[in-house]
Residue, then its C-alpha position, 0 to 999 in steps of 0.5 A: x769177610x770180617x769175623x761176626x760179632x760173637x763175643x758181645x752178644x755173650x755178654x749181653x745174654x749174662x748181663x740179661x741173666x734175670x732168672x732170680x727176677x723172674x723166680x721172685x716174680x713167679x713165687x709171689x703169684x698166690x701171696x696175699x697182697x700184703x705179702x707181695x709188697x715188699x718182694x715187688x719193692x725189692x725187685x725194683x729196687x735190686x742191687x745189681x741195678x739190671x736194666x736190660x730188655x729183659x730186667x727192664x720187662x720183669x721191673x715193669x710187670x712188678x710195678x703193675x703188680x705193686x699198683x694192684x697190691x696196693x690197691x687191693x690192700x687199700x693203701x691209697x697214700x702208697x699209690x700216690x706215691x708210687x710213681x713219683x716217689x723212690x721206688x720207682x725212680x730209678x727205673x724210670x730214669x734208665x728207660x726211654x721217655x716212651x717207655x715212661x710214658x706208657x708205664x705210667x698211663x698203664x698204672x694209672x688206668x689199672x688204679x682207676x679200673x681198680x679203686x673207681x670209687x677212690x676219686x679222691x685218690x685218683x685226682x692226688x696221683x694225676x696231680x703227683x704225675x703233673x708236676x712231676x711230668x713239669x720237673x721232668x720237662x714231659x709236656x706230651x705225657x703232662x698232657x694226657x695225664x690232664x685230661x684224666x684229671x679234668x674227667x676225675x674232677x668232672x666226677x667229682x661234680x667239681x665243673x669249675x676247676x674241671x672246665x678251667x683245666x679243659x681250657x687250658x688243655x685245650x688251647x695246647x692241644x690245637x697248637x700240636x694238633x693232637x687229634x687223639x687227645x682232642x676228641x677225648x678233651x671236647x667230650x670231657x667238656x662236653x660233659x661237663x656242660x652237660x653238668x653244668x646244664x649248658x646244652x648249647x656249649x656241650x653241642x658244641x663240644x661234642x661237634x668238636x669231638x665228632x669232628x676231629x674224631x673224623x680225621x683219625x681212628x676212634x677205638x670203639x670204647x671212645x666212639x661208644x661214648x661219644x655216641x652216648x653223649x650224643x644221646x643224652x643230649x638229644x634226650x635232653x632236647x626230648x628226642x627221644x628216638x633219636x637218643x635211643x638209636x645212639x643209646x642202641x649204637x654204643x650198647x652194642x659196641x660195649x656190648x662186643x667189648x664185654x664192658x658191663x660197667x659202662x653197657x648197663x647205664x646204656x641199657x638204662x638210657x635206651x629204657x628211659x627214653x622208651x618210657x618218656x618216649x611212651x609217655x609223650x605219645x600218650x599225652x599227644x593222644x590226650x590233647x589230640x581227643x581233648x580228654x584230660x590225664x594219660x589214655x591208659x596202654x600196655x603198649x610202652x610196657x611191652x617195649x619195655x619187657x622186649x628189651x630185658x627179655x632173651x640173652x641181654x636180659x639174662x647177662x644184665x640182670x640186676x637191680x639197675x635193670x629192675x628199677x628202671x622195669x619197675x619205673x615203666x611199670x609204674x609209669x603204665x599204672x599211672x600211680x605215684x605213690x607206687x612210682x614213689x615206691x620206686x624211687x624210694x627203693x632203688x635210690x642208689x640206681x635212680x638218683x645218682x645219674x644226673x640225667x635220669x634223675x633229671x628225667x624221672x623228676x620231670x615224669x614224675x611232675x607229669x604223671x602228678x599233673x596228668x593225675x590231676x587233671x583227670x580227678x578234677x575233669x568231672x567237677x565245676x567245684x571240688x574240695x582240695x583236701x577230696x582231690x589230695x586224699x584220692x590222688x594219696x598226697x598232702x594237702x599242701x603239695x596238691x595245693x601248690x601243685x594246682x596253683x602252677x597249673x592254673x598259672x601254666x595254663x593247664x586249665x581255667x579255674x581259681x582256688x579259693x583258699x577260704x573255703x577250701x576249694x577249687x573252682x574249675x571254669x570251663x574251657x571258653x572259646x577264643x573271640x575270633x572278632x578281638x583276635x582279627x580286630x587286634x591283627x588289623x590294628x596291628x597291619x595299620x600300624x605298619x602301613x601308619x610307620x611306613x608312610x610316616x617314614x616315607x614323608x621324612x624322606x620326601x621332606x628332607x628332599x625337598x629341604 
């Protein structure tokens, strides 16, 4: 048999000789992050150009290391030219496209988690990666790096230019069929209907997404957020238990994966819809027994303080979890200056999500309204300026606010602006004769439009 091989395997372990690479590597662990940049730089950038399996490994910890150092020294414009720039050019060009592909994800994750922030940033290097991914011929790579820009535009509140890339994107991607990517692009757009207050066309896009998630394996922190998109929609439609099984569903699964950041807004959600959920049943029980205003119960505070007690109150503590425990404390008080408190103190955590912001301004609308109706219940003439002191809120604001309630048909009564007054009419009857008369007129006309119809008929025969 002929000899093995032996002599080019000992060339190839000395050309992996990579220990000073290794050596650097491991003497930078405890720098500052400024003292670290300029060893990872030399490492990528040594002169022996060693691009074997080993040198190939070590260059690519440095890169993920240089992108963290950067990061926590706040030097955002390096970032974005980290991977198109010089430093990393030759590294790249000695590795497989695979191998690019993934470094390169890899680092822009890693900035994204890092800096979330630095929106601004992020979408200058996804735009960097673009067009370097146009020069460079990388279609497969360009495409992915577009979704994380479309959703990076998306949090920068700019819908248009998000939802023109998402189209775009999307018509390749049915193309290949990249069922991966697809479900990731269908829930950006559908978030970005969502945005754009479009509920039918986000539905759309979430079914979509469903759809071809189906057909693949979902990692569970995608599955979590779909199953979140489906309860904000949901939520938006007023169905509020049905969005807080989803919003139950995906905090559990982020739960698992020890995702706080994305396991708090879940947490809010499921709160927010146990409170508006309460809030509904109480106004049914009203109209149901035809008293005015909320009948006052413990019974959705209590829901409430079940789900931030025991071990997922104690890991999620904080002020997220306080304002929306302080809202449902509010909300079962039925007081609006202490709900405005609220809004007030925690406007950071209540004001900048688009859907409880949404919520809370609607609640808001009906604890006022409920108020109000409850304070005017016992009077057939109340000044206006009485109703705004006891409810604590300026005369002009309760004005207007009766004024929609009268027009909505909240209950009968006229405001008489001279005087200052409301006069509240009392809720007549409905005259059965003039309903049933009007359903007769209209019965005879159908029967009148039929035989007239009919009679052409004959006569055209006839002709």
């Amino acid at each position: 048999p002929p000899p093995e091989p032996v002599q080019p395997a000992a060339e190839e372990e000395e050309e992996e000789d990579c220990s000073d690479l290794a050596d650097l590597l491991d003497s930078i662990s405890d720098a500052t992050p400024a003292a670290k940049i300029p060893t990872l730089t030399s490492i990528l950038n040594e002169p022996q150009n060693r691009y074997g399996s080993t040198a190939a490994a070590l260059k690519e910890r440095a890169v993920y290391a240089l992108a963290r150092a950067y990061c926590e020294d706040n030097r955002h414009d390096e970032v974005v030219t980290l991977l198109t720039g010089e430093t990393c050019a030759p590294f790249f060009a000695n590795i497989t496209k695979a191998k690019t592909a993934k470094v390169v994800r890899a680092v822009l994750d890693s900035v994204c988690a890092l800096a979330p922030e630095a929106l601004d940033m992020q979408a200058q290097i996804c735009q960097n990666i673009i067009a370097w991914c146009r020069a460079e011929k990388r279609s497969f790579l360009r495409q992915r790096v577009e979704a994380k820009l479309a959703s990076v535009l998306f949090q920068q509140d700019k819908y248009g230019e998000a939802l023109t890339l998402v189209d775009r994107l999307l018509v390749e991607l049915k193309k290949l069929d990249d069922k991966q990517l697809l479900v990731e692009v269908h829930l950006v757009e559908s978030k970005i209907h969502h945005g754009l207050r479009g509920m039918a066309k986000s539905k759309a896009a979430l079914t979509a997404s469903r759809t071809s998630a189906n057909a693949i394996y979902v990692a569970p922190s995608l599955q979590s957020q779909i199953d979140m998109m489906s309860g904000v929609l949901h939520c938006e439609e007023g169905d509020y238990d049905t969005a807080h099984s989803y919003f139950l569903e995906a905090f559990e699964q982020l739960d698992q994966l020890d995702d706080r950041e994305k396991a708090v807004p879940c947490l809010k959600y499921m709160m927010l819809c146990k409170i508006l959920d309460g809030l509904n049943k109480a106004l049914g029980i009203s109209a149901a027994t035809g008293v005015a205003g909320i009948r006052s119960d413990h019974k959705n505070e209590a829901d409430i303080s079940g789900m931030i007690t025991g071990k997922r109150g104690v890991k999620y503590a904080g002020r997220n979890v306080d304002a929306m425990s302080s809202i449902a404390a509010a909300a079962s008080k039925r007081s609006l200056k202490e709900y405005e408190a609220v809004l007030t103190e925690y406007s950071h955590e209540l004001q900048d999500d688009l859907l409880i912001k949404h919520h809370l301004s609607t609640l808001q609308e009906q604890l006022l309204e409920s108020n109000l109706i409850r304070i005017i219940e016992p009077y057939s003439c109340v000044e206006i300026e009485h109703v705004a002191s006891l409810i604590e809120m300026p005369l002009p604001v309760v004005e207007k606010k009766l004024s929609q309630m009268i027009l909505d048909g909240k209950f009968h009564g006229i405001l008489d602006q001279g005087k200052g007054q409301l006069i509240v009419y009392e809720e007549a009857d409905q005259d059965q004769a003039m309903e049933k008369g009007l359903k007769v007129i209209e019965n005879m006309d159908k029967v009148v439009t039929s035989l007239f119809g009919r009679s052409q008929a004959l006569r055209s025969m006839m002709v």
